[in-house]
C-alpha positions as CSV (number, residue, x, y, z in Angstrom):
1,X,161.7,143.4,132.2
2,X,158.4,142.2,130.1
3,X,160.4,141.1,127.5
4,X,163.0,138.6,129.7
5,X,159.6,137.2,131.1
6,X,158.1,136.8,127.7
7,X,161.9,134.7,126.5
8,X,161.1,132.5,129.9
9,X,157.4,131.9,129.3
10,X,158.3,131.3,125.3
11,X,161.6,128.9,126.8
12,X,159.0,127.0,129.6
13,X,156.7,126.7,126.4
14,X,159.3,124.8,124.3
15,X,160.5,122.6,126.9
16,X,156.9,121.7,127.7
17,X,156.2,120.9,124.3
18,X,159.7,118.8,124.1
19,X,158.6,116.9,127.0
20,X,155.2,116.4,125.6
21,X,156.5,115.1,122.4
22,X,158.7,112.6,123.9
23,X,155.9,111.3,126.7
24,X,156.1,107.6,126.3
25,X,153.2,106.0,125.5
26,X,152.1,102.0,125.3
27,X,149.2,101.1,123.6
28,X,146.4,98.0,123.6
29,X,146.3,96.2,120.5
30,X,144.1,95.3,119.0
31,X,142.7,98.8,118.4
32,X,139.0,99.5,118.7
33,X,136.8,100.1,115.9
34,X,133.8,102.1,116.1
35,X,131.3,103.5,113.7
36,X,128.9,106.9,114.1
37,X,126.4,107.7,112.0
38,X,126.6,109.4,108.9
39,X,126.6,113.3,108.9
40,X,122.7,113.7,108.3
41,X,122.0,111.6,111.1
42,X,124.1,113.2,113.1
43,X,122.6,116.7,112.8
44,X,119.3,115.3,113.6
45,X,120.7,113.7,116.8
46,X,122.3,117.0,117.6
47,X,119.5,119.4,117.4
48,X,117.6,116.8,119.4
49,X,120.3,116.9,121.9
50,X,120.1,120.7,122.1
51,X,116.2,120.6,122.3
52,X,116.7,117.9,125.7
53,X,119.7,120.0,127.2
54,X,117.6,123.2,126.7
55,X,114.3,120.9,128.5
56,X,116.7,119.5,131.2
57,X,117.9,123.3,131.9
58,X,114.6,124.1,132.1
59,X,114.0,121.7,135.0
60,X,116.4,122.2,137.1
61,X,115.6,125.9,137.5
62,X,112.2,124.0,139.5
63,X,114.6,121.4,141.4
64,X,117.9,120.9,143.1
65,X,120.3,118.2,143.0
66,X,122.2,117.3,146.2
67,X,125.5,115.4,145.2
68,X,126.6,114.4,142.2
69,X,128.9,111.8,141.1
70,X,131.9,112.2,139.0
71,X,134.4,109.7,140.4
72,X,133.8,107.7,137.3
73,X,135.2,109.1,133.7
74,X,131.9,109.3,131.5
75,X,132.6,107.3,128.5
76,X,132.6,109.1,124.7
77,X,129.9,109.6,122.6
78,X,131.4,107.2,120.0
79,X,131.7,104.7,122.2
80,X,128.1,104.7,123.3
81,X,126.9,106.0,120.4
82,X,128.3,102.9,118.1
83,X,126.8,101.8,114.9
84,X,127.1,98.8,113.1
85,X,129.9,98.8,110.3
86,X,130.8,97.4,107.0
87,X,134.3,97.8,107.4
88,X,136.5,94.7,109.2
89,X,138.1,95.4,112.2
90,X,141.1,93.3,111.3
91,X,141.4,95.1,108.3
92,X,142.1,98.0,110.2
93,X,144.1,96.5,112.6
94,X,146.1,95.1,109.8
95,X,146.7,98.8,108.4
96,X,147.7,100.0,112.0
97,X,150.3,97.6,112.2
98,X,151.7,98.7,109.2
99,X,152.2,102.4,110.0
100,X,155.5,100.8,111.6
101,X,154.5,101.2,115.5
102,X,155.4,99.3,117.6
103,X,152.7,96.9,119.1
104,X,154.3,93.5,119.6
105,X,157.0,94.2,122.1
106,X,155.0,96.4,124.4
107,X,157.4,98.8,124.3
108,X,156.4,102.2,125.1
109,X,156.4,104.8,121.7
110,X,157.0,108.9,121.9
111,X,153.9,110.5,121.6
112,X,155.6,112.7,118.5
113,X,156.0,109.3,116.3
114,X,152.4,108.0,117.2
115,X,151.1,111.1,116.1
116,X,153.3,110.8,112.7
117,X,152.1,107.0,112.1
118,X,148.7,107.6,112.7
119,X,148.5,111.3,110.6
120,X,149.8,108.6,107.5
121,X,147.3,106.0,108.9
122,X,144.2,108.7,108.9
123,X,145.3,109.8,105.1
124,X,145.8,106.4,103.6
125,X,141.8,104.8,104.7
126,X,140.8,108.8,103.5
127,X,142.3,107.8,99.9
128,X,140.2,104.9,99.2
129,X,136.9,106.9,99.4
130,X,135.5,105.1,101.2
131,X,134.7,107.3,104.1
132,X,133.6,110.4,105.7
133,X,135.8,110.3,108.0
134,X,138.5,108.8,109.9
135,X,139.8,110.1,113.2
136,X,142.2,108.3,115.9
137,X,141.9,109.1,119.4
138,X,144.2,107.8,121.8
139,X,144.6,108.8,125.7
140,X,141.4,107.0,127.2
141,X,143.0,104.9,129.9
142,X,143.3,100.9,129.7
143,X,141.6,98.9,132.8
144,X,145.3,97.5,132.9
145,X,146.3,100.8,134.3
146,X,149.8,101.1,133.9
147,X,152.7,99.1,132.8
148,X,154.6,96.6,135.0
149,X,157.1,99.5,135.4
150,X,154.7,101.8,136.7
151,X,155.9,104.8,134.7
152,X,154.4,104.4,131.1
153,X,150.7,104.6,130.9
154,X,148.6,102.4,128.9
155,X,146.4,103.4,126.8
156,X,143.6,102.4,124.5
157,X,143.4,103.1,120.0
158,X,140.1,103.9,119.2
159,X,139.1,103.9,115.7
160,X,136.1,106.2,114.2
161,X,134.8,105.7,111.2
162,X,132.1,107.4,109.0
163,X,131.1,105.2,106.4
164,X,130.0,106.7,103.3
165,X,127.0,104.8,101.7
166,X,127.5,101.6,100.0
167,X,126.5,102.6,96.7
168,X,127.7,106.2,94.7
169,X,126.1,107.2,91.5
170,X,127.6,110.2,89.3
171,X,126.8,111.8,86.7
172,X,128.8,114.9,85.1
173,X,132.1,116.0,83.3
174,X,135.5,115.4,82.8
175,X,138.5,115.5,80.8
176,X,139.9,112.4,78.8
177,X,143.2,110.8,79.5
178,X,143.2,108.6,76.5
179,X,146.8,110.5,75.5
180,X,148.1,109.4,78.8
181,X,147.3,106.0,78.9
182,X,148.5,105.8,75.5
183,X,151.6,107.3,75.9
184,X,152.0,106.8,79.4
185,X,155.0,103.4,78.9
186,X,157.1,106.2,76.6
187,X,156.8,109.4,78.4
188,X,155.2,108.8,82.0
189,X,152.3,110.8,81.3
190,X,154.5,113.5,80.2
191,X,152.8,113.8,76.5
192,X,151.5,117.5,77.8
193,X,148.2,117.7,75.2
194,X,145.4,119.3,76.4
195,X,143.0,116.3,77.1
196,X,139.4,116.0,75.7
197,X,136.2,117.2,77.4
198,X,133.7,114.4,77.9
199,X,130.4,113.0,79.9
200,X,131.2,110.8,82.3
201,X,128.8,108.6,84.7
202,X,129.5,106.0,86.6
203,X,128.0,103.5,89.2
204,X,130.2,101.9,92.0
205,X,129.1,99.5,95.5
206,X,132.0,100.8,98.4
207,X,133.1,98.9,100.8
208,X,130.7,95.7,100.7
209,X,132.9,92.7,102.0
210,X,134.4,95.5,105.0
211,X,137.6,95.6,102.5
212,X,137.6,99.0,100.8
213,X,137.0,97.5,98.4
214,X,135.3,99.1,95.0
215,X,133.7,97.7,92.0
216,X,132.7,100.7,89.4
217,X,131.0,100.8,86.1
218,X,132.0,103.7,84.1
219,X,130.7,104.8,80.6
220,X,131.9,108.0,78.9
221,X,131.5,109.9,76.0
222,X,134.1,112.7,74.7
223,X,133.5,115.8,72.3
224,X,133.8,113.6,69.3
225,X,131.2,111.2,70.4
226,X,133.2,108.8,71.1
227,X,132.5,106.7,74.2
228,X,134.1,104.3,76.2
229,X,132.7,101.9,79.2
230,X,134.6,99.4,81.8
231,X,133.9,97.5,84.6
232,X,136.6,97.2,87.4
233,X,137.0,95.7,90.8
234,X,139.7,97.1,93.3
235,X,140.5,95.6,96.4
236,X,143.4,94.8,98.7
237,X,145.4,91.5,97.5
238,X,145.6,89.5,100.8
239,X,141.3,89.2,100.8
240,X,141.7,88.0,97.4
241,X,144.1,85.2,97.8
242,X,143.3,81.6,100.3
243,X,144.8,81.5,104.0
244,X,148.7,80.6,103.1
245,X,149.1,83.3,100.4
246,X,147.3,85.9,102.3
247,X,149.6,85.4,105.4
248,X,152.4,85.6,103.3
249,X,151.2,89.0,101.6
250,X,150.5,90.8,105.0
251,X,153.7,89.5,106.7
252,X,155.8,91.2,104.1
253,X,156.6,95.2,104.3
254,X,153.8,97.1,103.9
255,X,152.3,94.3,102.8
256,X,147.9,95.1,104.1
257,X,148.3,98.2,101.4
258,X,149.0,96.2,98.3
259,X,146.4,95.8,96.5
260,X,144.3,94.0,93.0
261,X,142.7,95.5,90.3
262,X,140.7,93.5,87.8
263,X,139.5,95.2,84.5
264,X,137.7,95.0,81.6
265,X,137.4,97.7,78.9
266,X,135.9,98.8,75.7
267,X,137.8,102.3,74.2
268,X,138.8,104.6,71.2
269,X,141.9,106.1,71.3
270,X,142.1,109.0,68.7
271,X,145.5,109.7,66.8
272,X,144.1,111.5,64.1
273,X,146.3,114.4,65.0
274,X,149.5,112.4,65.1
275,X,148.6,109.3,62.6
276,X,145.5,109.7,61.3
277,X,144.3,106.6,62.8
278,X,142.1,105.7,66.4
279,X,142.9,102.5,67.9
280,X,140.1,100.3,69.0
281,X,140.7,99.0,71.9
282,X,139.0,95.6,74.0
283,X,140.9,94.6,77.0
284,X,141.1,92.5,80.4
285,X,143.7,93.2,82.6
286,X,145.1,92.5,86.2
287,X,147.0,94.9,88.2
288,X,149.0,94.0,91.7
289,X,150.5,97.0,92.7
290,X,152.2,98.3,96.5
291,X,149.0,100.5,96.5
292,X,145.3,99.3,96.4
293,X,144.1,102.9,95.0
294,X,147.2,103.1,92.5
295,X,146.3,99.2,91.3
296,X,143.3,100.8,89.9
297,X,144.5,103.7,88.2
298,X,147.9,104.2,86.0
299,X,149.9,105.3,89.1
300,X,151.0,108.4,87.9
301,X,147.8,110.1,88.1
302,X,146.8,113.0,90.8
303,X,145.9,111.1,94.2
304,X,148.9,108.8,93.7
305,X,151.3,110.7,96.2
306,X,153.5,108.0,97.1
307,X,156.1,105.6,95.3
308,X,154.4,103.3,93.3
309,X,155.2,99.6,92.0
310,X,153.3,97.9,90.2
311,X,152.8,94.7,87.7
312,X,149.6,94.6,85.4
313,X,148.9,91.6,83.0
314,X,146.8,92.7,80.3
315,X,145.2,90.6,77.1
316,X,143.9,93.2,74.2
317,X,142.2,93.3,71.3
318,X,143.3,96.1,68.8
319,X,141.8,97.4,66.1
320,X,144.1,100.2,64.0
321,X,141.5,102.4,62.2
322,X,142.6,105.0,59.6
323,X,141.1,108.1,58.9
324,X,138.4,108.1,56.9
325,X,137.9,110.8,53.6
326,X,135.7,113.8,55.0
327,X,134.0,114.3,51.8
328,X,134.3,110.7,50.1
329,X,133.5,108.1,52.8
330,X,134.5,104.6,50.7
331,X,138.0,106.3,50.8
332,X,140.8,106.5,53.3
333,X,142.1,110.0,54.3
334,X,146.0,108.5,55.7
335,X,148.7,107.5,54.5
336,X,150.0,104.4,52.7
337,X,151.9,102.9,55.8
338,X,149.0,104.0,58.2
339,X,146.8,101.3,55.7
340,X,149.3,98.8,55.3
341,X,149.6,99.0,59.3
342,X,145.5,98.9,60.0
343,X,143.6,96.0,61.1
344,X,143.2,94.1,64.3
345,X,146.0,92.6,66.4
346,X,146.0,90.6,69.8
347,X,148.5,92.0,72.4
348,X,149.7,90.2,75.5
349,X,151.8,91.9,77.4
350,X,153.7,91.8,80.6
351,X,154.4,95.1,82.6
352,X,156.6,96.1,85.6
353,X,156.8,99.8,86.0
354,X,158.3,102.1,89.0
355,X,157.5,105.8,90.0
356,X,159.0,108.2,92.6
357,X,155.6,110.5,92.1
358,X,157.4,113.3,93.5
359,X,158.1,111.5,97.3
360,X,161.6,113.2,97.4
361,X,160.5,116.7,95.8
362,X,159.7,119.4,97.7
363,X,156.3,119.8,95.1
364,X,155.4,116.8,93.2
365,X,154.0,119.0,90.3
366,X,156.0,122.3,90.1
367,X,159.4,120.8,92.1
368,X,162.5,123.2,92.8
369,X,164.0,120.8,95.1
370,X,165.1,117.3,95.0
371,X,164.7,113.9,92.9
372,X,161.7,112.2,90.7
373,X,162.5,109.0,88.6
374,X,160.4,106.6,86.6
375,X,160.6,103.4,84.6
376,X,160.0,99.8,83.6
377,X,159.3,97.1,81.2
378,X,157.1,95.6,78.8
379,X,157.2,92.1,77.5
380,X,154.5,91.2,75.0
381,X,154.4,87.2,72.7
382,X,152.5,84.3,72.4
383,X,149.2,83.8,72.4
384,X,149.0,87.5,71.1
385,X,150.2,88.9,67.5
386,X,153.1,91.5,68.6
387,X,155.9,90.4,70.1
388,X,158.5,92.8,71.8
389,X,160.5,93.8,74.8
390,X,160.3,97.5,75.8
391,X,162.3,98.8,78.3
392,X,161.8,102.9,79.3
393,X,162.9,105.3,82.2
394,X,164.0,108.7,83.2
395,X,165.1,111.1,86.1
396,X,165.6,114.8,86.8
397,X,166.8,116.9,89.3
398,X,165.5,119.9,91.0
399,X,168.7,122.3,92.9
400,X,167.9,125.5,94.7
401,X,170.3,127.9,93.7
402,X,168.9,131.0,95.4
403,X,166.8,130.6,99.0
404,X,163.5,132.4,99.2
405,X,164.7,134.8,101.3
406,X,162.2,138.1,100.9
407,X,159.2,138.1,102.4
408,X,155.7,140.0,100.8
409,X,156.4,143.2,102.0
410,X,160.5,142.8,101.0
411,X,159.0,142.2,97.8
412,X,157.3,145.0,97.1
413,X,159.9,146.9,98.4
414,X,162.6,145.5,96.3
415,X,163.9,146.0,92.9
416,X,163.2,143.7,89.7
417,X,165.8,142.0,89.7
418,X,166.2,141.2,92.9
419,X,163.0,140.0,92.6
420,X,163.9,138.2,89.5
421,X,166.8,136.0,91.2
422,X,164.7,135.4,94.4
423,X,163.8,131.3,94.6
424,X,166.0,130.7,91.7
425,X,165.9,127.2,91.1
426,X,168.0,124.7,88.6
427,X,166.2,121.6,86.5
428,X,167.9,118.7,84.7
429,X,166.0,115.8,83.2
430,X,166.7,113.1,81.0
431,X,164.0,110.1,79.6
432,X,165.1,107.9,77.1
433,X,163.7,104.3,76.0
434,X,163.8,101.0,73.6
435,X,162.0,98.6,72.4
436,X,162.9,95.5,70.4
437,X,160.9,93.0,68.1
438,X,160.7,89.4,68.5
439,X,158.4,86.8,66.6
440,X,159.1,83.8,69.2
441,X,159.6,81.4,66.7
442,X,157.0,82.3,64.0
443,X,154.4,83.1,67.1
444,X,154.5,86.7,66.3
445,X,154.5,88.1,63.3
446,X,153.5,91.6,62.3
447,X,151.7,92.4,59.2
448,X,155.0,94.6,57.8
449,X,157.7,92.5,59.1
450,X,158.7,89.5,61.0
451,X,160.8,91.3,63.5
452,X,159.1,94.8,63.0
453,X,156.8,96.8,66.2
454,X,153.6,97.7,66.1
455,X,152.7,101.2,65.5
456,X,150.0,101.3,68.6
457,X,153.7,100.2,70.5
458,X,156.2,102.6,69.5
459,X,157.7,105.7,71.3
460,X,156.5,108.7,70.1
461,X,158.2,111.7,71.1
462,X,157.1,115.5,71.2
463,X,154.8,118.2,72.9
464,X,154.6,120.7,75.8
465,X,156.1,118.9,79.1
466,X,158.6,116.2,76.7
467,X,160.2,118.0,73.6
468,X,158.9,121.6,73.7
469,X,158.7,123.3,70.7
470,X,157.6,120.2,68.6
471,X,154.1,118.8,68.6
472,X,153.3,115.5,70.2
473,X,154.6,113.0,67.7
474,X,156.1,115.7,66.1
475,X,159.8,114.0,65.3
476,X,161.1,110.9,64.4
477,X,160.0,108.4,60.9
478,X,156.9,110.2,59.3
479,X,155.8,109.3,56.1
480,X,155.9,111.1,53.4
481,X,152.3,112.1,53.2
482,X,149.3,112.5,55.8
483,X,145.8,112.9,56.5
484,X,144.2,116.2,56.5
485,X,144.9,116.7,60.3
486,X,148.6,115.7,59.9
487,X,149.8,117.8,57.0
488,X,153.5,116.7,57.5
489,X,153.4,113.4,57.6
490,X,151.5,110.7,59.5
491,X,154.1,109.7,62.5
492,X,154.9,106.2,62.3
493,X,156.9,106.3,65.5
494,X,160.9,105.0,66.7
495,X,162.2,102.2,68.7
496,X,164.3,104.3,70.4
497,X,164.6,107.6,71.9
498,X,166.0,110.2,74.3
499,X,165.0,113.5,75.7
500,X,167.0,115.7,77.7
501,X,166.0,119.3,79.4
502,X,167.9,121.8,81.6
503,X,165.8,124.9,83.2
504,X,165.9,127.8,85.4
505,X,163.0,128.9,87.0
506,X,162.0,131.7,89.6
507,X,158.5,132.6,91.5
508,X,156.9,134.9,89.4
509,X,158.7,138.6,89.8
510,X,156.6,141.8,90.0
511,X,152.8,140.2,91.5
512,X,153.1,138.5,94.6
513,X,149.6,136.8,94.1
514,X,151.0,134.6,91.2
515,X,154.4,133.8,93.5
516,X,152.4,133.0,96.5
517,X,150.4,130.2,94.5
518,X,152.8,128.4,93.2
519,X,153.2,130.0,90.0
520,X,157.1,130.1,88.3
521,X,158.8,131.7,85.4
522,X,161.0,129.8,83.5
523,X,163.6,129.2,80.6
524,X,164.5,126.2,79.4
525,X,166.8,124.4,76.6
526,X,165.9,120.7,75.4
527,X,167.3,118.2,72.9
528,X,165.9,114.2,71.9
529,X,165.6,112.2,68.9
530,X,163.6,109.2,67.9
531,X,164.2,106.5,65.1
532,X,164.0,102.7,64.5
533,X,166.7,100.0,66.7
534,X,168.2,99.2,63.4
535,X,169.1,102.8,62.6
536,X,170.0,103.5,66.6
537,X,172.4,100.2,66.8
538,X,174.4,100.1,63.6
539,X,175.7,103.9,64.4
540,X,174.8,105.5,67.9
541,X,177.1,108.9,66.5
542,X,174.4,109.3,64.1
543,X,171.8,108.3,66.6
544,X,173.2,111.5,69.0
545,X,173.8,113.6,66.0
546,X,170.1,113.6,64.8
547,X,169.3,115.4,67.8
548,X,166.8,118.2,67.5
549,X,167.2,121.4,70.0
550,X,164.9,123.9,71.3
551,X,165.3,127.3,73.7
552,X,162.9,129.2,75.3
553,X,160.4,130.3,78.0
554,X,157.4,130.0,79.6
555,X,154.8,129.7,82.8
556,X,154.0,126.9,85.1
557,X,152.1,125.9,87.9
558,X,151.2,122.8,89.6
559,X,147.6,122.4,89.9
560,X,144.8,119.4,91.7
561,X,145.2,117.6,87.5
562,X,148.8,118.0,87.2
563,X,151.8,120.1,85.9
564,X,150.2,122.8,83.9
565,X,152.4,125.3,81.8
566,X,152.4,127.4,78.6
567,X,155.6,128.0,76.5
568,X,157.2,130.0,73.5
569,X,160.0,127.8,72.4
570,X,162.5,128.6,69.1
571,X,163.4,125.5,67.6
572,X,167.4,125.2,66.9
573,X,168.2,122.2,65.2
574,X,165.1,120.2,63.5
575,X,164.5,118.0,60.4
576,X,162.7,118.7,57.8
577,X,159.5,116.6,58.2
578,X,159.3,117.7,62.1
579,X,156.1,118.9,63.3
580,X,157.1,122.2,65.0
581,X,155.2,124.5,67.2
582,X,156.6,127.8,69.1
583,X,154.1,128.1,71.2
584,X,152.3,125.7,73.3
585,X,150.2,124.6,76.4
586,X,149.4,122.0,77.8
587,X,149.0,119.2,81.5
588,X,151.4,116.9,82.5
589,X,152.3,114.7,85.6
590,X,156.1,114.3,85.2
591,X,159.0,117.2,85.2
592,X,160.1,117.0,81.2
């Protein structure tokens, strides 16, 4: 008997929640904006609300109140309680009628996809970091009433913001992504080193023109003391561009999240582990991209959840430095063709680049369901020294094989290799990429070759997360000597490559802690190559035939910096001069 009532109580439930979801709703627009004070404040005016309830209670117990009124419906504390803000209304309005509700028609909208729209709404003004908070309350009744058909509510949007404060200063630690912005065009980020420690601080003004906008100055300094400093501006494209241009930006798709990114940048890339070189690096550079917090970063990089577009001009001075001798300083510790290949150069470059960033996985770090791609271009000529098109991409694919099916106590319960095959989970992926000189004419013209690349350009192939079982840079043309740190060679880097992988993977059997958190088991097999267009075009058989091949296993788990995993790989098929390594570690933000 208790139990049929508890199935009818738990049925009346779930057709109350049903009819809930689909209550229509019509909403005022514009929405209202409103600003409360920052959390200090706050807990000031609280505790002197407490101290007048406690005064008013006190009171009353000496007097008696006859009627009171409540036929009015007391307004909120944000509403009365409204500060001044920095932020533009219309630039929130504009964001709110991007979340794809419907505003214009005055058509009523299911409560269940206003409370979708406005979750994404919430968590795309909490990205730029430029606030507190953000909540959205809806449900305080318009002074219109209802709507001419006298069965849909209207309602009004409010808006709350907490602003944070209009100037951040930091000061502390981090870890160096030089690797990934070098490398980022060949392998997405995918080069899996173990970046740098370094000192970072930074000074940045949030939010000034009402824009999220941000303008930072940044200065760091890694392990090897070497520092780097930019100043960058970030803002949303439409408030950068006059009244025609702008209305054309926010009528298109999506259009009030694109945003600008203006940069200039002084930095040392170090490749004395591949190369024996750093590359010396002065740049400006403009970035438009579908995101205003991906236009100012690569758009690969943890906080970039969504797919990403983008197109960044970029003017740069380079500077190839070799190695110097340890012990005799007047002499050069590299090799002939890392010397030959030193010296400044002036890039201009072009690029368009795409990436899925894990949208269709079911974890954008550690996927074992569904589909990730990347790519893009790169066209670089006159007024700068190099001239080349590059062109680069890849996929994988992530197929449950076996459903999770036991739960913790199952687990214990169960044997190994039951265990084992629980959450079994197949990987595929496959890069590949080329690039192609061009001297415009005489324009271009590098110092070992008309038609030649520049080293700082090429693919270079290798490392935990890409090739496993090879080090980054660890196959492809070498020479035939190296600096101290390269002892087989100095990589001199391909104009075409390919990398391919296929993996199984499993939560990890026999401690449920480690499965719980994300943490799989896996084995893996991969195969690439890397050599020079000439050498790839005049015979692709022995392009595909200098394939090297690895097997073996290892741990991963996504994490708040990326992929991170450690691996023991046997190398199958390799060439002499390859830089091999069994076992490895190392962070990544792409499947490989």
């Amino acid at each position: 008997m208790a139990k049929n009532q508890q199935e009818k109580l738990q049925a009346l439930s779930e057709k109350l929640s049903q009819y809930v979801q689909k209550f229509p709703i019509q909403l005022v627009f514009p929405a209202n904006v409103y600003g409360i004070k920052p959390s200090s404040q706050l807990q000031q005016q609280q505790q002197q609300q407490q101290q007048k309830q406690q005064q008013q209670q006190q009171q009353q117990q000496h007097t008696t109140t006859s009627v009171e009124d409540i036929s009015q419906e007391e307004e909120p504390n944000y509403t009365k309680d409204n500060v001044p803000l920095r932020t533009s209304s219309d630039f929130i309005n504009y964001r709110l009628l991007d979340t794809g509700i419907d505003f214009i028609s005055g058509e009523p909208t299911s409560l269940s996809n206003l409370t979708e729209s406005l979750q994404d709404f919430v968590k795309d003004l909490e990205k730029t970091g430029c606030y507190e908070s953000v909540q959205v309350i809806l449900g305080r009744q318009s002074k219109s009433g209802q709507s001419s058909s006298g069965t849909t509510l209207i309602r009004e949007l409010d808006v709350v913001l907490q602003e944070k404060k209009w100037y951040k200063l930091y000061v502390g630690g981090g870890l160096k992504q030089d690797y990934h912005q070098a490398f980022s065009a060949s392998s997405s980020g995918a080069m899996g080193m173990m970046p740098k420690m370094q000192f970072e601080t930074s000074a940045s003004l949030i939010n000034l023109t009402g824009e999220t906008d941000v303008t930072q100055l940044y200065y760091s300094l890694d392990q090897t003391s070497t520092p780097s400093l930019s100043l960058q501006h970030t803002r949303p494209l439409y408030s950068l561009l006059p009244g025609s241009w702008s209305d054309a930006v926010l009528n298109m798709d999506q259009g009030s999240k694109f945003g600008v990114t203006l940069k200039a940048s002084v930095d040392t890339m170090d490749y004395d582990t591949f190369r024996s070189s750093k590359d010396h690096v002065q740049k400006v550079s403009v970035k438009v991209s579908n995101d205003t917090v991906g236009s100012s970063t690569m758009g690969h990089l943890p906080g970039n959840d969504g797919v990403y577009t983008g197109v960044e001009w970029s003017l740069a001075l380079r500077d190839v430095i070799p190695r110097r001798h340890c012990t005799v300083p007047f002499q050069y510790d590299a090799s002939p063709e890392i010397i030959a290949a030193s010296g400044p150069n002036l890039k201009h470059s072009l690029v368009a680049d795409y990436r899925l960033n894990g949208y269709l996985t079911d974890d954008r770090f550690n996927p074992t369901e569904g589909f990730d791609a990347n790519g893009g271009v790169e066209v670089a000529g006159p007024p700068g020294d190099v001239g080349f098109v590059k062109l680069w991409g890849g996929a994988s694919v992530h197929v449950p094989i076996v459903s999770e099916q036991l739960d913790s106590d199952e687990r214990e319960k169960s044997g190994f290799l039951k265990q084992l095959f629980n959450g079994l989970s197949l990987h595929t992926s496959i890069h590949g990429g080329a690039m192609k000189g061009f001297d415009f004419g005489g324009l271009c013209c590098n110092s070992t070759g008309r038609h030649s690349t520049n080293i700082s350009d090429r693919f270079h192939v290798g490392g935990s997360h890409q090739l496993r079982g090879f080090l980054p840079s660890g196959i492809g043309p070498r020479s035939a000597i190296g600096g101290a740190s390269t002892p087989g060679g100095d990589s001199m880097g391909g104009d075409v490559f390919y990398t391919a992988s296929a993996s199984l993977s499993v939560p990890f059997p026999g401690n449920q802690f480690l499965a719980k958190n994300g943490v799989r088991l896996f084995a893996f097999a991969n195969a690439g190559t890397l050599t020079s267009f000439e050498n790839a075009m005049t015979d692709i058989g022995a392009f595909v035939n200098s394939s090297r091949t690895a097997v073996g296993g290892g741990v991963s788990v996504g994490t708040g910096i990326g992929r991170l995993e450690a691996t023991y790989a046997v190398p199958l098929r390799y060439a002499p001069s390859d830089a091999r390594r069994s076992v490895q570690a190392g962070i990544g933000f792409t499947f490989g």
